[in-house]
DSSP file (Angstrom, degrees, kcal/mol; ACC not computed):
  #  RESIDUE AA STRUCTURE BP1 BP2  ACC     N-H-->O    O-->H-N    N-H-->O    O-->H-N    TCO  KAPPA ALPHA  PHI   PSI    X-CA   Y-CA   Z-CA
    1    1 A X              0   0    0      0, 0.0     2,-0.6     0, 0.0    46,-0.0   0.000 360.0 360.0 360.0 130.1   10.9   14.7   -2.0
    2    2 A X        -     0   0    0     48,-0.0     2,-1.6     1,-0.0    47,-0.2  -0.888 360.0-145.2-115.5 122.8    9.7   11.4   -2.3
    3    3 A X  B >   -a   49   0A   0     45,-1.4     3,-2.4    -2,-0.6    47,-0.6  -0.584  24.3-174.5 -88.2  81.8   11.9    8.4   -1.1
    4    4 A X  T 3  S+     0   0    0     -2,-1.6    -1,-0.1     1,-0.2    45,-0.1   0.439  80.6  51.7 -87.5  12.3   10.7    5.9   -4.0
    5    5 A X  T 3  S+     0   0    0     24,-0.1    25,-8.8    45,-0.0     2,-0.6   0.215  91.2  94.5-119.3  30.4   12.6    2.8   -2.7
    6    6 A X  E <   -b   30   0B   0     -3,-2.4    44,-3.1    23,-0.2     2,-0.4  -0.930  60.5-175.6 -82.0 115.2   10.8    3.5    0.7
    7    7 A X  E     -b   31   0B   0     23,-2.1    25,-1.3    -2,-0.6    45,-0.2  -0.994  14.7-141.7-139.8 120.3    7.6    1.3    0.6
    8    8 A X  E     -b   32   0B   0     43,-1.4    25,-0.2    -2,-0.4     2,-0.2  -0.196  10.5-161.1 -54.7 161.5    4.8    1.5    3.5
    9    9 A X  E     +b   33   0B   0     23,-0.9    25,-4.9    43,-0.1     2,-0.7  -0.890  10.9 178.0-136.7  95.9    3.2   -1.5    4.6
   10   10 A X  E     +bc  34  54B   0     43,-2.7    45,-1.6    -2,-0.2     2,-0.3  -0.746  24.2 125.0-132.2 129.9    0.0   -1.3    6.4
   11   11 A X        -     0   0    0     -2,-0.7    25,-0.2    23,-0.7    -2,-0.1  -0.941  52.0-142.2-160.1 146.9   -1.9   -4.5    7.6
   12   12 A X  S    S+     0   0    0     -2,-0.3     2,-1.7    23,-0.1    23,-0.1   0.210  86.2  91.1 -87.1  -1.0   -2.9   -5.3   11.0
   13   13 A X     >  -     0   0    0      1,-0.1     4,-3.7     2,-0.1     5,-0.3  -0.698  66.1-166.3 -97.5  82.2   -1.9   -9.3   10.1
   14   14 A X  H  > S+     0   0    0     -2,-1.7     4,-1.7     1,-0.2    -1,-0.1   0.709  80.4  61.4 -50.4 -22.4    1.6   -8.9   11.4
   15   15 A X  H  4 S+     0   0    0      2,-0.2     4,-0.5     3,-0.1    -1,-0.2   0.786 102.9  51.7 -25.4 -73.8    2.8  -12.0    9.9
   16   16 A X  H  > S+     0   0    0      3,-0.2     4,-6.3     2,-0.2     5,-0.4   0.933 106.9  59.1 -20.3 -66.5    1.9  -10.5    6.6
   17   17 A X  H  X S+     0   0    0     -4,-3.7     4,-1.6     1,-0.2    -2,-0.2   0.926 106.1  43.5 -39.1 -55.7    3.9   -7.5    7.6
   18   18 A X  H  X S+     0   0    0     -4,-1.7     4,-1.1    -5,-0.3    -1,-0.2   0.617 112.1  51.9 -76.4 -11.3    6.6   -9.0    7.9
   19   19 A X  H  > S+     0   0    0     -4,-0.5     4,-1.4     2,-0.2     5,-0.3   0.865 114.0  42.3 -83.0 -60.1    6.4  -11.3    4.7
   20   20 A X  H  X S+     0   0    0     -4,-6.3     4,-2.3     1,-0.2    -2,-0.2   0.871 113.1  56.7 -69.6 -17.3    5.7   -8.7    2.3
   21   21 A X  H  < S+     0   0    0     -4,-1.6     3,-0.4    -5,-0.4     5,-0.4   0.992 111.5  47.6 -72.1 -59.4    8.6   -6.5    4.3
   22   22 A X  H  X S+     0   0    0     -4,-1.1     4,-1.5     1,-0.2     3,-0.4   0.726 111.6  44.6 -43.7 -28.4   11.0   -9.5    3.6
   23   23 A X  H  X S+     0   0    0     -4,-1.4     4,-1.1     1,-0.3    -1,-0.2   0.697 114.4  46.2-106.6   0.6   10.5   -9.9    0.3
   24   24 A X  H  < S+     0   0    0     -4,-2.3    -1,-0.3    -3,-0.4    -2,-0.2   0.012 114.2  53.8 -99.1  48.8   10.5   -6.1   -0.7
   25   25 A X  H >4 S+     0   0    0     -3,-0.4     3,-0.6     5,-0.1     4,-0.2   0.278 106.7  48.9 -93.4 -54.0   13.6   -6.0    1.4
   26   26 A X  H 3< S+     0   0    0     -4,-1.5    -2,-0.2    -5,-0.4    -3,-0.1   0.684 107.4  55.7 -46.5 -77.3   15.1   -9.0   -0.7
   27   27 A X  T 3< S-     0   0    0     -4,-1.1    -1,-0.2     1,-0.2    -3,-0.1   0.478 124.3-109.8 -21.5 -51.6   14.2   -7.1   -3.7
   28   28 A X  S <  S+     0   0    0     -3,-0.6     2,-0.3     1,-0.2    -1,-0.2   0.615  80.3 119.9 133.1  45.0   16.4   -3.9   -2.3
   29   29 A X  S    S-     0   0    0     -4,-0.2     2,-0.8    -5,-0.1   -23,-0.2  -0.780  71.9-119.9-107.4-173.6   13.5   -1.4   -1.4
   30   30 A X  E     -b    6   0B   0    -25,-8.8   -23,-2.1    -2,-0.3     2,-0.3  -0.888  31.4-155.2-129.3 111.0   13.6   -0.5    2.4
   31   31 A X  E     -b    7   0B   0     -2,-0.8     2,-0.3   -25,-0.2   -23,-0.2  -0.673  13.8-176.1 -91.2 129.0    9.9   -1.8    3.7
   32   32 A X  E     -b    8   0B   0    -25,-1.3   -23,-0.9    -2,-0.3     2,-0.2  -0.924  13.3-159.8-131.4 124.4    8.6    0.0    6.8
   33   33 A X  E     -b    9   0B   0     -2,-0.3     2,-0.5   -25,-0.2   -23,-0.2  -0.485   7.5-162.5-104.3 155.1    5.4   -1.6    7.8
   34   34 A X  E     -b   10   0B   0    -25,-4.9   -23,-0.7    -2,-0.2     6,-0.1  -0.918  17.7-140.6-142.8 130.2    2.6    0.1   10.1
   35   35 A X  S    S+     0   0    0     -2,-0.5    24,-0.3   -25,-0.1     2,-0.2   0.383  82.1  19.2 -73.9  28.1   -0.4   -2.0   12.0
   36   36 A X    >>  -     0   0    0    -25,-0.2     4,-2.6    -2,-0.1     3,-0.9  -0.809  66.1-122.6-178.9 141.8   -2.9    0.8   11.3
   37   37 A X  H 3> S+     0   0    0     24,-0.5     4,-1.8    22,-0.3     5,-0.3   0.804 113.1  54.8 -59.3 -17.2   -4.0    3.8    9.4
   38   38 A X  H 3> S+     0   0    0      2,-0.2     4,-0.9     3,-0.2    -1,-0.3   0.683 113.7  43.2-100.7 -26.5   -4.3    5.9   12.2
   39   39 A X  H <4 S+     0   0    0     -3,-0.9    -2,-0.2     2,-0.1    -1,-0.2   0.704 117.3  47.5-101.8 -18.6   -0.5    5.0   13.0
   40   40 A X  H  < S+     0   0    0     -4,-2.6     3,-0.5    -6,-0.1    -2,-0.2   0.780 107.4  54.6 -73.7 -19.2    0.6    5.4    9.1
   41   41 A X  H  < S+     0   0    0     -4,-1.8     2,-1.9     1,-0.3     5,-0.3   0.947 112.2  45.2 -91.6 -41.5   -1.3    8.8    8.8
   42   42 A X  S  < S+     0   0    0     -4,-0.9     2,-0.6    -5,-0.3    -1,-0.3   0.035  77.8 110.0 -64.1  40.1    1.0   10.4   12.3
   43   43 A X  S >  S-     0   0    0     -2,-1.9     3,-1.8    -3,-0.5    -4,-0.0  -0.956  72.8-150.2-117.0 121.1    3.7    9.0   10.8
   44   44 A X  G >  S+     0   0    0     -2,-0.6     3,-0.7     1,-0.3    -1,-0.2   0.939  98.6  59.2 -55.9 -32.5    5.5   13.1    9.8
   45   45 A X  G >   +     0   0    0      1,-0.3     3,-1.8     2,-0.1    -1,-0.3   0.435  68.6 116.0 -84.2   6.4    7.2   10.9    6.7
   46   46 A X  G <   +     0   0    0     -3,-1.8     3,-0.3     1,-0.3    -1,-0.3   0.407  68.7  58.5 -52.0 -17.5    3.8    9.8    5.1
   47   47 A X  G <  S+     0   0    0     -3,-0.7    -1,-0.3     1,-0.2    29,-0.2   0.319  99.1  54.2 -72.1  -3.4    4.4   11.7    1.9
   48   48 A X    <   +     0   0    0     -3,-1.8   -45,-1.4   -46,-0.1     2,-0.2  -0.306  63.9 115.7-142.0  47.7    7.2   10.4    0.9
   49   49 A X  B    S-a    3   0A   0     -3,-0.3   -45,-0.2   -47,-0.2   -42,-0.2  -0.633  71.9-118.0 -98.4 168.6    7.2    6.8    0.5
   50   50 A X  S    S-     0   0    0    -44,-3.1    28,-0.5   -47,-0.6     2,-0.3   0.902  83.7 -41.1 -90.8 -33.5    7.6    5.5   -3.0
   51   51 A X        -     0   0    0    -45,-0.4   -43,-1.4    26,-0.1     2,-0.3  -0.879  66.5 -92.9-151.7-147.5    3.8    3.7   -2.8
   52   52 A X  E     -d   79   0C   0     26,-1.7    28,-2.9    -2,-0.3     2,-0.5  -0.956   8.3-154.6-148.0 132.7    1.7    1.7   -0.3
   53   53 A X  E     +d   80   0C   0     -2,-0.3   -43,-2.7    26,-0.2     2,-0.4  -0.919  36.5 177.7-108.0 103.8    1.0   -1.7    0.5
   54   54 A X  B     -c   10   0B   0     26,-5.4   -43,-0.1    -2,-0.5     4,-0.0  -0.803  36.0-151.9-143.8 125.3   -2.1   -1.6    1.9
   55   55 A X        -     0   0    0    -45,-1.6     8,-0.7    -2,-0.4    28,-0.2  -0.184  17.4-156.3 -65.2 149.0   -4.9   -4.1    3.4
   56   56 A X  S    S+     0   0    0     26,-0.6     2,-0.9     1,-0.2     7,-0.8   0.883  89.4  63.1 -87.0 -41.0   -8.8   -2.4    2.9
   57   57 A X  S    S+     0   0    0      5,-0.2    -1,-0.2    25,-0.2     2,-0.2  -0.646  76.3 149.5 -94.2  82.4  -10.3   -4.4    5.8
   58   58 A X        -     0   0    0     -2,-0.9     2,-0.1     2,-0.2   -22,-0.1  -0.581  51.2 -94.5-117.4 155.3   -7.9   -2.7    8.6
   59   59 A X  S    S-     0   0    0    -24,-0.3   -22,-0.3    -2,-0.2     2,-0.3  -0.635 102.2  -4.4 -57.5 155.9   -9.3   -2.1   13.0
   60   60 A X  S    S+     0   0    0     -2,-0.1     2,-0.2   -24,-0.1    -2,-0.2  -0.284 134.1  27.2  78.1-131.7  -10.4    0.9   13.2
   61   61 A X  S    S-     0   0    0     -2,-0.3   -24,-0.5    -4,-0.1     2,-0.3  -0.515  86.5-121.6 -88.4 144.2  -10.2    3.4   10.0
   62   62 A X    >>  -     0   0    0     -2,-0.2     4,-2.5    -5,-0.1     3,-2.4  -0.728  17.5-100.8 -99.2 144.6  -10.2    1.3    6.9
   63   63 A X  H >> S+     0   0    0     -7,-0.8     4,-2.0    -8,-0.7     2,-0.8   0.851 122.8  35.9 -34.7 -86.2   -7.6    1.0    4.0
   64   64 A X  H 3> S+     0   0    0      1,-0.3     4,-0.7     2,-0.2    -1,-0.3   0.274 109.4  58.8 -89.2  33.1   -9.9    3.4    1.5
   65   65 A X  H <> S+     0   0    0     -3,-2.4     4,-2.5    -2,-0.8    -1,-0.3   0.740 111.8  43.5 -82.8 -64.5  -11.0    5.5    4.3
   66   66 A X  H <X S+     0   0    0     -4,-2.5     4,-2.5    -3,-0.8     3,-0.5   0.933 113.3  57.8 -25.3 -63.3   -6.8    6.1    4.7
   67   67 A X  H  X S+     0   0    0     -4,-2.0     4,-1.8     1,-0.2     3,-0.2   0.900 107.9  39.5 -19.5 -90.1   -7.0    6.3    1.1
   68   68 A X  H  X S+     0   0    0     -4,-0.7     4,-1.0     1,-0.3    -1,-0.2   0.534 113.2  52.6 -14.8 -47.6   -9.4    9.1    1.0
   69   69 A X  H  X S+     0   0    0     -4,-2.5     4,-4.9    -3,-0.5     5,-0.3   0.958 105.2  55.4 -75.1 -59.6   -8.1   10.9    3.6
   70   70 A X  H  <>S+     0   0    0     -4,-2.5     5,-2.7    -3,-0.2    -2,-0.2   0.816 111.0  45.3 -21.7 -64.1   -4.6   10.8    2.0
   71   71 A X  H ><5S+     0   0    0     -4,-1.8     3,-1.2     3,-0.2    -1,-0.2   0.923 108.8  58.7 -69.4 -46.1   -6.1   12.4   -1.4
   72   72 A X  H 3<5S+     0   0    0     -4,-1.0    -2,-0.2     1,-0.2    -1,-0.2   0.997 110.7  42.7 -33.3 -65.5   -8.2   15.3    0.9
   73   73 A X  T 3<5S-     0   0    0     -4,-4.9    -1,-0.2     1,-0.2    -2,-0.2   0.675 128.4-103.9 -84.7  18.5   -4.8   16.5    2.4
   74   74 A X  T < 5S+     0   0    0     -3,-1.2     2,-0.6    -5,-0.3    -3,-0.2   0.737  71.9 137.8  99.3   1.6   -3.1   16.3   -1.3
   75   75 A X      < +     0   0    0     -5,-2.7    -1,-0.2    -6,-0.1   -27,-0.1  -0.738  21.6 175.0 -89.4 130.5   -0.9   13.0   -1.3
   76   76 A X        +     0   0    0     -2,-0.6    -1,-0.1   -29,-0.2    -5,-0.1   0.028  20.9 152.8-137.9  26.0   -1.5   11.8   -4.3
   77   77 A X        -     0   0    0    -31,-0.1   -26,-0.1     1,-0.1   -27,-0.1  -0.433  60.8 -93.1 -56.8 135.6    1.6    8.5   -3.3
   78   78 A X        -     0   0    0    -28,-0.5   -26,-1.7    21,-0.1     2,-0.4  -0.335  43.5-149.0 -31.1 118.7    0.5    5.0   -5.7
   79   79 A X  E     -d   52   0C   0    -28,-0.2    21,-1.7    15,-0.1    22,-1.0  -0.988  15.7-173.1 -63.4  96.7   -1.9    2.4   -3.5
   80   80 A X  E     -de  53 101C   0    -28,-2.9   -26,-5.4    -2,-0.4     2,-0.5  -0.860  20.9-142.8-100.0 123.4   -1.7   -1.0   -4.2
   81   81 A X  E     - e   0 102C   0     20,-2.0    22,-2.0    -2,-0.5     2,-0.3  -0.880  11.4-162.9 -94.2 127.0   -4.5   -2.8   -2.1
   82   82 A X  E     + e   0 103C   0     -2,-0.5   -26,-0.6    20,-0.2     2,-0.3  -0.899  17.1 171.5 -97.4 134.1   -4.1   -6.2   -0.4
   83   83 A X  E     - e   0 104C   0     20,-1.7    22,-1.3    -2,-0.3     3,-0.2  -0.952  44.8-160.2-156.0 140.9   -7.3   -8.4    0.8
   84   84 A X  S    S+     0   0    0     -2,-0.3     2,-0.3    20,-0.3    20,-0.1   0.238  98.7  61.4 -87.0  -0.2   -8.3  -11.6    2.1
   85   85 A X        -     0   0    0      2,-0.1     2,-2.0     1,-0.0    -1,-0.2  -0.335  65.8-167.4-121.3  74.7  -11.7  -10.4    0.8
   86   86 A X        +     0   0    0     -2,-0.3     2,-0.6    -3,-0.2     3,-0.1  -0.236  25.0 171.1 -57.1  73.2  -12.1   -9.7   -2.8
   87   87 A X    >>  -     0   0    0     -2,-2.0     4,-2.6     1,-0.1     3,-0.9  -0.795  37.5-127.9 -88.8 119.1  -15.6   -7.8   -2.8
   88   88 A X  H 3> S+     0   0    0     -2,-0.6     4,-2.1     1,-0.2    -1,-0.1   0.857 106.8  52.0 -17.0 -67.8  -17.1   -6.0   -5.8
   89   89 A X  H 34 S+     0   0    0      2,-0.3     5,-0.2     1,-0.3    -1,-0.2   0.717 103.5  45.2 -67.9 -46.2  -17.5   -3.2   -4.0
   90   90 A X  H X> S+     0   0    0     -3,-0.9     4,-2.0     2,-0.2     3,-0.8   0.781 114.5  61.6 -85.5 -34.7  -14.2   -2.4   -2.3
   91   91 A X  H 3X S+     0   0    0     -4,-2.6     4,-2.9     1,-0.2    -2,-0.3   0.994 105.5  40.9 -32.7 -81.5  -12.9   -3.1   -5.8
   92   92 A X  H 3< S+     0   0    0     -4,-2.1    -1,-0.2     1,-0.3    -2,-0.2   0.189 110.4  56.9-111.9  50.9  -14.6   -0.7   -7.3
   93   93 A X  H X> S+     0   0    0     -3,-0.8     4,-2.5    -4,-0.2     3,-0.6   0.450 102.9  51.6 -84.2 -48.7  -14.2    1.7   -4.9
   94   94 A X  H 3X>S+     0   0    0     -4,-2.0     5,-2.5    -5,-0.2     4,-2.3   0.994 106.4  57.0 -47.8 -34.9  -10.6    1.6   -4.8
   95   95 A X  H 3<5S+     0   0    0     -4,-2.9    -1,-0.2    -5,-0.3    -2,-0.1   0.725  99.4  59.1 -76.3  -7.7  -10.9    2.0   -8.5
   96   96 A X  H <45S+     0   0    0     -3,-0.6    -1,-0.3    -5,-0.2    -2,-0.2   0.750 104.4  51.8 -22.2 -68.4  -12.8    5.1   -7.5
   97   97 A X  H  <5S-     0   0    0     -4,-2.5    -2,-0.2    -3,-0.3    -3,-0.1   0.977 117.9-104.8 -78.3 -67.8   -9.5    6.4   -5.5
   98   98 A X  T  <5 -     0   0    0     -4,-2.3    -3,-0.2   -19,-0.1    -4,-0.1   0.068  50.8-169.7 125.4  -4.9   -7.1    5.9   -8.4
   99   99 A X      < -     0   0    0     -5,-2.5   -19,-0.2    -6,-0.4     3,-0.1   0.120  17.7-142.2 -50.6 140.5   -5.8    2.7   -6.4
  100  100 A X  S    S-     0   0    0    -21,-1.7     2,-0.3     1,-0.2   -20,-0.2   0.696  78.3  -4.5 -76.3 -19.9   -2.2    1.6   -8.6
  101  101 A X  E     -e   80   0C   0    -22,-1.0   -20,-2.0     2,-0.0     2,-0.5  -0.901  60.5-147.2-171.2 141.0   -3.1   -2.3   -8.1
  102  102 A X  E     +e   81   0C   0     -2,-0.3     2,-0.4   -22,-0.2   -20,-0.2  -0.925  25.5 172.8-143.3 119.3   -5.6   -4.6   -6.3
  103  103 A X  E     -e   82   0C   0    -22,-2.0   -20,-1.7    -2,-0.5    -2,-0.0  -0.870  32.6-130.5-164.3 133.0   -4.6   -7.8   -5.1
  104  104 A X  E >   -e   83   0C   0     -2,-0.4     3,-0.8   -22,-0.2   -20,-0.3  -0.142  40.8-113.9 -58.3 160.3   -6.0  -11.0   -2.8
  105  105 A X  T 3  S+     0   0    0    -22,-1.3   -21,-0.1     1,-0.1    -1,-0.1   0.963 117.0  61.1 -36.1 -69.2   -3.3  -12.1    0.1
  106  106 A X  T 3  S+     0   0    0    -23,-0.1    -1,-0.1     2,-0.0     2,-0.1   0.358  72.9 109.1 -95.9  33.2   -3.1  -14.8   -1.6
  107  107 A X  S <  S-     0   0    0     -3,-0.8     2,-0.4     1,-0.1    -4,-0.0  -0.256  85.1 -85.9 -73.3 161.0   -1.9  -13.8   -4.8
  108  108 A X    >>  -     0   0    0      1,-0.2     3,-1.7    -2,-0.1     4,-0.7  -0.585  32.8-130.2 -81.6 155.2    1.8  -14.8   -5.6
  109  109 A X  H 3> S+     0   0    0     -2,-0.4     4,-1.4     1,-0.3    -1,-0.2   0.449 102.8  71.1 -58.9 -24.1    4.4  -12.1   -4.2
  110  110 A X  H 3> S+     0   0    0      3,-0.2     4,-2.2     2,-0.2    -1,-0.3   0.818  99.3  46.8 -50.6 -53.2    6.3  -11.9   -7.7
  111  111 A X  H X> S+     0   0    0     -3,-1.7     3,-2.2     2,-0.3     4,-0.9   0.943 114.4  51.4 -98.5 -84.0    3.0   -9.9   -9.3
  112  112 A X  H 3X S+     0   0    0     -4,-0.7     4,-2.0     1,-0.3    -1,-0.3   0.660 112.7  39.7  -9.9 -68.4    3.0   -7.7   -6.3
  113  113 A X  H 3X S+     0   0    0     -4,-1.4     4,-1.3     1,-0.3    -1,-0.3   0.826 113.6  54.5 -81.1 -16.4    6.6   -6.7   -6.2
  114  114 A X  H <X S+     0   0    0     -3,-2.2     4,-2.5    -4,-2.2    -1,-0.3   0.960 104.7  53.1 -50.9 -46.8    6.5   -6.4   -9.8
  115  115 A X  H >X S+     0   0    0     -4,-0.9     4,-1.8     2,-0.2     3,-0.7   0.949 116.1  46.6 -25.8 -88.2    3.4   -3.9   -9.4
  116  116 A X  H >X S+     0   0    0     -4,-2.0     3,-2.1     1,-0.3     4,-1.9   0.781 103.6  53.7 -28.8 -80.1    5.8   -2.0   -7.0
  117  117 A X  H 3X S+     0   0    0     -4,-1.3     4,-1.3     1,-0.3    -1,-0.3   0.790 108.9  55.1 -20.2 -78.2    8.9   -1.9   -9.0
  118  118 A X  H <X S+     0   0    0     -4,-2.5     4,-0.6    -3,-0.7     6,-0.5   0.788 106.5  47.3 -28.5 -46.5    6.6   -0.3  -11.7
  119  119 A X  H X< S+     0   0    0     -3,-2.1     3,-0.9    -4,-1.8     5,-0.4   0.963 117.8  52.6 -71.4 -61.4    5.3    2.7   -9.3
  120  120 A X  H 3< S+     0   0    0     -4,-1.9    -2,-0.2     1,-0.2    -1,-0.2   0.561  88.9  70.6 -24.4 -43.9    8.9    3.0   -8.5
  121  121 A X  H 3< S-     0   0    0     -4,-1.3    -1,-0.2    -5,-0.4    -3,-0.1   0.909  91.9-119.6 -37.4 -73.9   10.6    3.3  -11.4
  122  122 A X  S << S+     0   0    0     -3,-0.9     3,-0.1    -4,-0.6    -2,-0.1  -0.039  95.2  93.4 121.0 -21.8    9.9    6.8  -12.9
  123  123 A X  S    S-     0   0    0      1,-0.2     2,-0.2    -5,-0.1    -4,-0.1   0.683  91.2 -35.6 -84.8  -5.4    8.6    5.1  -15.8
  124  124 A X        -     0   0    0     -6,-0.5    -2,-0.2    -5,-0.4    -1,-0.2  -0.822  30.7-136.2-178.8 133.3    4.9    4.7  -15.0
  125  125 A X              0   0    0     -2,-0.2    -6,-0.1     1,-0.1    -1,-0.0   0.113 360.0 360.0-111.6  45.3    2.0    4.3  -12.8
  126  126 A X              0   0    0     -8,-0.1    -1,-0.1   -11,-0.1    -7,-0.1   0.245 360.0 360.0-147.9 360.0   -0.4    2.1  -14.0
């Protein structure tokens, strides 16, 4: 059972957290944000958010390490990746993973939560 206007947040920039949690609140999903993979992966509900907001460059275990890990134990929820660092590489690694959307920090908040809305739906994931 998947709760698809449940949406993770995991970014170690609390500040962040709490932006992108405000504006998918205004939007009417119910944002629950976590400052690490290693506290998003205990979390028992981690299968059943509707996708994932999630920074690549994290302490500790990194966004598409999480990723990775995620696809290993069978969770196959949409990843949209946030970075202050757009590298080739982590690009197109994500793209590697299946990641649903790739997007700087300082992209506007609109094209995010549109992304979302779209995983959300039922009508599509890409």
């Amino acid at each position: 059972m998947t709760f698809r206007r449940y949406i993770a947040v995991i970014d170690d920039d609390a500040s962040l957290c709490r932006s992108l949690a405000r504006l998918l609140q205004h939007a009417g999903f119910q944002a629950i944000t976590f400052e690490s993979a290693e506290q998003f992966l205990a979390d028992p509900l981690r299968d059943h958010f509707g996708c994932l907001l999630v920074d690549i460059q994290l302490g500790g275990m990194t966004g598409i390490e999480m990723h990775r890990k995620l696809i290993e134990a069978g969770n196959r929820t949409p990843v949209i990746y946030i970075t202050a660092f757009d590298d080739p590489r982590a690009r197109a690694e994500a793209a590697g993973l299946g990641c649903a959307g790739f997007f700087r920090k300082n992209d506007a908040g609109t094209e995010i939560l549109e992304k979302v809305r779209l995983l959300t739906s039922g009508s599509g994931t890409a």
